[in-house]
C-alpha positions in Angstrom: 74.3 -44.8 -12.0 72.6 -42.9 -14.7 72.8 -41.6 -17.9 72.7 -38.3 -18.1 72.6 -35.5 -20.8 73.9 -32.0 -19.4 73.1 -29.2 -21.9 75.0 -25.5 -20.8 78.5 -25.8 -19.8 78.8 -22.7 -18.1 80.2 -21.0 -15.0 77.1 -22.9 -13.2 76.8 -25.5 -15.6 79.8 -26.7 -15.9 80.7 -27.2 -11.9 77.1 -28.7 -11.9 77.9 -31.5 -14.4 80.9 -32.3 -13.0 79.5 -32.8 -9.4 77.4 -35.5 -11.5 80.5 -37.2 -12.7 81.9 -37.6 -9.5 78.5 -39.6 -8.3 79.4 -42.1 -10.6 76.7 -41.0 -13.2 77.6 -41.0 -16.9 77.0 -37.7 -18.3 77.0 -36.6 -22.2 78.2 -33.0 -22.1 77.0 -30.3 -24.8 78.1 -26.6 -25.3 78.2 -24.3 -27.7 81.5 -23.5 -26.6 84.2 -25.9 -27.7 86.2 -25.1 -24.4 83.7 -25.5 -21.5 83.0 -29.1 -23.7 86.8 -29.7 -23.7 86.5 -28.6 -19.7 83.7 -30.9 -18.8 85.4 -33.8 -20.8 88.6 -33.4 -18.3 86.4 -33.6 -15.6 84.9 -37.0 -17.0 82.3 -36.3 -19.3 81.5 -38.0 -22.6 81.3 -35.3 -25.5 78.3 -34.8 -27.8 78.9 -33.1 -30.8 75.4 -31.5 -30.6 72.4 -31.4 -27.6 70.4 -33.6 -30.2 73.0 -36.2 -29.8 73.2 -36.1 -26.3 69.9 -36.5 -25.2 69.2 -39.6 -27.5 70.3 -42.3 -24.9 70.0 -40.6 -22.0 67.4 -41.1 -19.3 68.1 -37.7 -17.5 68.6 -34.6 -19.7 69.7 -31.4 -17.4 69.6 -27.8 -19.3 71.5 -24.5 -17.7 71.0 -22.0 -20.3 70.7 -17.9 -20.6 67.4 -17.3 -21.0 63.8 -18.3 -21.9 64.5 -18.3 -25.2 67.2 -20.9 -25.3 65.2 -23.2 -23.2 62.4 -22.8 -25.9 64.7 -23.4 -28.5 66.9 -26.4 -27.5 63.5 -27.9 -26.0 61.7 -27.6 -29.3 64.3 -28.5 -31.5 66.4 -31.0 -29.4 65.2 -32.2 -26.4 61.4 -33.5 -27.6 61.9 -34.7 -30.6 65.1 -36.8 -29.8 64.9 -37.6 -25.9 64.4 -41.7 -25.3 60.9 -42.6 -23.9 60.7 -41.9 -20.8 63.5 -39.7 -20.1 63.5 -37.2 -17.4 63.5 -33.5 -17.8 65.1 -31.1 -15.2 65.5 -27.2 -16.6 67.9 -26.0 -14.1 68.0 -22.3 -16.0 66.8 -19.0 -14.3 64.0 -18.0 -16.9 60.4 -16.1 -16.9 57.7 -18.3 -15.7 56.0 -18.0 -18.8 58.6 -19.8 -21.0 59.1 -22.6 -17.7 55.4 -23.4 -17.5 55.3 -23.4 -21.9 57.7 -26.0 -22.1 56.9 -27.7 -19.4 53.2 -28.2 -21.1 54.9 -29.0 -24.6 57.1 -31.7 -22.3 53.4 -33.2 -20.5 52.0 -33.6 -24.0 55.1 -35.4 -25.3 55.0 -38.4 -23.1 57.7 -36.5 -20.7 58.2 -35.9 -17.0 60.0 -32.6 -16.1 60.8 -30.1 -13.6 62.1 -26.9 -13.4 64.6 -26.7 -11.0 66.9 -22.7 -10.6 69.6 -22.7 -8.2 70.7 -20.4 -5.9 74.2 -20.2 -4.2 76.8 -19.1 -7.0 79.4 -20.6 -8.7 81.0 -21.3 -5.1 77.9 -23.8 -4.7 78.0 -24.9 -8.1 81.6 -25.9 -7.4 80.9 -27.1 -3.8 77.5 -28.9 -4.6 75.3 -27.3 -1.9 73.3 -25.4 -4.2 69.4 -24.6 -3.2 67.4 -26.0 -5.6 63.4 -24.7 -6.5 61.7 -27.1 -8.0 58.2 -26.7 -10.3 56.9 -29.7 -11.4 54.6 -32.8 -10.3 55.5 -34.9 -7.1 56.4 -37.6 -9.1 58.4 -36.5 -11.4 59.9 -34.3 -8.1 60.5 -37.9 -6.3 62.5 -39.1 -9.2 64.4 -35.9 -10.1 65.7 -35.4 -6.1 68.6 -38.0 -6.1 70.0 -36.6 -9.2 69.6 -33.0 -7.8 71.3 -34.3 -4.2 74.2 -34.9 -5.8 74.3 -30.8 -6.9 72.7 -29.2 -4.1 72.4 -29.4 -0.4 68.2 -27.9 -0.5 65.5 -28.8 -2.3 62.3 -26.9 -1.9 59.5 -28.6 -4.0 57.5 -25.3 -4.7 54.8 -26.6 -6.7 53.3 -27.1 -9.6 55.1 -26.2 -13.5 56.8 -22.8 -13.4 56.8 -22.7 -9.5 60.6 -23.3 -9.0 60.8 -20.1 -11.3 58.4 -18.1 -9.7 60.4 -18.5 -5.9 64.1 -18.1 -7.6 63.0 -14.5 -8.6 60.8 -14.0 -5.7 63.9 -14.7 -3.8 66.6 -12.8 -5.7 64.0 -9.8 -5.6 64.3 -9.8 -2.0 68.1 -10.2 -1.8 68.8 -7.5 -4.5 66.5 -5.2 -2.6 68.2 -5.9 0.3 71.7 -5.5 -0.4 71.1 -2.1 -1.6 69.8 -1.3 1.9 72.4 -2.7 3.5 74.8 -0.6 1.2 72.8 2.4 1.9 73.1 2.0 5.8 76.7 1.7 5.4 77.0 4.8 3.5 74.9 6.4 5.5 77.3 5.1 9.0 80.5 6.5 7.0 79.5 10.1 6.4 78.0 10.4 10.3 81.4 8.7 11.2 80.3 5.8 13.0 83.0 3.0 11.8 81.8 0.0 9.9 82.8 -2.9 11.7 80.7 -1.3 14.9 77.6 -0.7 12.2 78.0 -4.3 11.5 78.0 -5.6 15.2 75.3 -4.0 16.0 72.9 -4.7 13.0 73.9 -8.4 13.1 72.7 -8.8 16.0 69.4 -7.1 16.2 66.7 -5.6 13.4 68.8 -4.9 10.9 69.8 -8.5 10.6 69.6 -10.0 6.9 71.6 -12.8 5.0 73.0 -9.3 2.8 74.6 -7.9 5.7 75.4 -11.3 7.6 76.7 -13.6 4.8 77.8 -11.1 1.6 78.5 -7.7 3.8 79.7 -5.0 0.8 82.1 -3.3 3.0 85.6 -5.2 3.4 86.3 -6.3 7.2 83.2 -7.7 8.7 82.7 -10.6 7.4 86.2 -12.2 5.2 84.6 -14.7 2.8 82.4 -11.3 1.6 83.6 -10.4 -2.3 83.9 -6.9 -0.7 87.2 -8.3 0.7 88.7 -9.4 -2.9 87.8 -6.1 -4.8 83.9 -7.6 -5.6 85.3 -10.3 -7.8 82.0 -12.2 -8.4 80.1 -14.3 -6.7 77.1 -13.3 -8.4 77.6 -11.1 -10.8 75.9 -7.7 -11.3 74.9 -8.6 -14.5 72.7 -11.7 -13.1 71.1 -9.5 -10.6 69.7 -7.2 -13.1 68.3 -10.4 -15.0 66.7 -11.6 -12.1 65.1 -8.2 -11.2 63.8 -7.5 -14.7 62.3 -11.1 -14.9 60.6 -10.2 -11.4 59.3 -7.0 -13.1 58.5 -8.9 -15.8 56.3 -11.5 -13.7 55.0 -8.2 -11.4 53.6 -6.8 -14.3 52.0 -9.6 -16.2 49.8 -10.6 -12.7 49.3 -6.7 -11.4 51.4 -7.2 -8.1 53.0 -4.0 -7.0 56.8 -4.1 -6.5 57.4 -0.8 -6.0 61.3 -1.8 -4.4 61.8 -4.5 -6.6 61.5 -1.5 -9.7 63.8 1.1 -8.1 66.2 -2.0 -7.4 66.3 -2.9 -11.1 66.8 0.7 -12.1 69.5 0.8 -9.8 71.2 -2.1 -11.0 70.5 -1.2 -14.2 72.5 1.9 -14.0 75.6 0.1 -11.9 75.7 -2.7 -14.7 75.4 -0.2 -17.9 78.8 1.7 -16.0 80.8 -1.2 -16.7 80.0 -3.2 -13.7 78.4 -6.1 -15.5 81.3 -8.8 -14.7 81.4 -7.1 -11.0 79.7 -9.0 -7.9 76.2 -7.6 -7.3 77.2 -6.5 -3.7 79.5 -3.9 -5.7 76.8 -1.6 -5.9 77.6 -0.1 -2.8 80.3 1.4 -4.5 78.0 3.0 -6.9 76.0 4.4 -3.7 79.0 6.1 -2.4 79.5 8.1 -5.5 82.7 5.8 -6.9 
C-alpha cells in the first residue's frame, strides 16, 4: 500500500483514483471542483483542501489535468516545492511534448523521479481499469511507477526517454482521428451508391479496409453494438478531445518540420464539427457532419 496524491478529479481522473482506492492504496484527492472532491471521497479518498497539501506526505503524486499549462503550474507551484523527498512523479495528462519534457527537467533537478504517462481507452477504461498507458521517463523510475499504473491500466508501453509517452499518445490519436474520418467517408460514400452498411462493414472487416475505427468504434449504428453510433454518439471520447489531440500533433509537426498533411485536414475537420456545437459529442460523430447533418 501506498500513499498517494491524485491531483485532477475528472471524467478520467476521477475513475483513475478510484481504481487506486480499491488496490488498497491511500490516496489524498485534490480538485478544483468541490464535487468531483466530494465524488472521490465516496469512493474512499482522503480530501486535501489544496494539491500543496496533498502531495506533502505522499510518496506517489499522480496529475490528470487539461493542458500544458496546468501541469506547469501545479508542478511549479505545488508539486516541487512541497512533494516529500523522494516521492514519485507520474503526469498522466495529454499535453505538448514541450511542457512534458520542461517539467520533467525541472523534476530531475529537484531530486525527483517522474514519468509521463497519457492514457488511451476513454472514460470506459478509466472506469474499467484497462487503460494503455505511454510512458516517458527513465527505466527506473518506469520500474517503480508500473505497479501503481497496473492497478489503472491493462498496457504499459515504456516509450522512452522524458516527453516520449507524450509524443506516442498524439502520434497515436493522429492516426485514429485520421482514420475515423475515412471510415466515415467510405460509409457515406456506400449509402449514396446504395450498397447497405452492414454489407460495407463485412466486407472491410475482414480484408484491407480493416482498422480499430471501423472494427471497434464503427460510426454508423448496427455493425458493431458497443459503437456510440448506437446511443446517439453519446461520448466515449469526446469531439472536443480529438481536436486537442490533433492540434497538439500539429503543434509537435510543426516545431520538428515533419509533414502531416492528413493529420492538418483532420484537425480542420474536427475543428469545424466541434465549433457546430459538437464539442460534448463522441469524435466518431463526425460522420454525421460528412453526411451533410
Amino acid at each position: 500500500m501506498a500513499k498517494i496524491a491524485f491531483i485532477g478529479l475528472g471524467n478520467m481522473g476521477g475513475p483513475m483514483a478510484a481504481n487506486l482506492v480499491k488496490a488498497q492504496h491511500q490516496v489524498t484527492a485534490f480538485d478544483l471542483s468541490a464535487a468531483a472532491v466530494e465524488a472521490a471521497v465516496g469512493h474512499g479518498a482522503r480530501k486535501a483542501a489544496s494539491a500543496a497539501e496533498a502531495v506533502k506526505e505522499a510518496e506517489v503524486v499522480v496529475t490528470m489535468l487539461p493542458a500544458g499549462k496546468h501541469v506547469r503550474e501545479v508542478y511549479e507551484k505545488d508539486v516541487l516545492p512541497n512533494a516529500a523527498k523522494g516521492a514519485l512523479l507520474i503526469d498522466c495528462s495529454t499535453i505538448d511534448v514541450d511542457s512534458a519534457r520542461h517539467v520533467g527537467a525541472l523534476a530531475e533537478k529537484a531530486g525527483f523521479e517522474m514519468i509521463d504517462a497519457p492514457v488511451s481507452g476513454g472514460v470506459g477504461g478509466a472506469t474499467a481499469g484497462t487503460l494503455t498507458f505511454m510512458v516517458g521517463g527513465s527505466d527506473q523510475a518506469f520500474a517503480k511507477a508500473r505497479p501503481i499504473l497496473e492497478k489503472m491500466g491493462r498496457n504499459i508501453v515504456h516509450a522512452g526517454a522524458s516527453g516520449n509517452g507524450q509524443a506516442a499518445k498524439i502520434c497515436n490519436n493522429m492516426i485514429l482521428g485520421v482514420s475515423m474520418i475515412a471510415v466515415s467517408e467510405g460509409f457515406m460514400l456506400a449509402k449514396r451508391l446504395g450498397l447497405d452498411a452492414q454489407k460495407l462493414f463485412d466486407v472491410a472487416s475482414t480484408s484491407s479496409g480493416q482498422c480499430w475505427s471501423l472494427t471497434n468504434y464503427c460510426p454508423v449504428p448496427g455493425p458493431v453494438p458497443t459503437s456510440p453510433a448506437n446511443r446517439d454518439y453519446q461520448a466515449g471520447f469526446t469531439a472536443a478531445m480529438m481536436l486537442k489531440d490533433l492540434m497538439l500533433a500539429q503543434q509537435a509537426a510543426n516545431a520538428v518540420g515533419a509533414s502531416t498533411p492528413m493529420g492538418a485536414e483532420a484537425a480542420q475537420l474536427f475543428n469545424l464539427f466541434v465549433n457546430s456545437g459538437n464539442a460534448a459529442k463522441d469524435f466518431s460523430g463526425i460522420i454525421r457532419m460528412l453526411d451533410g447533418k
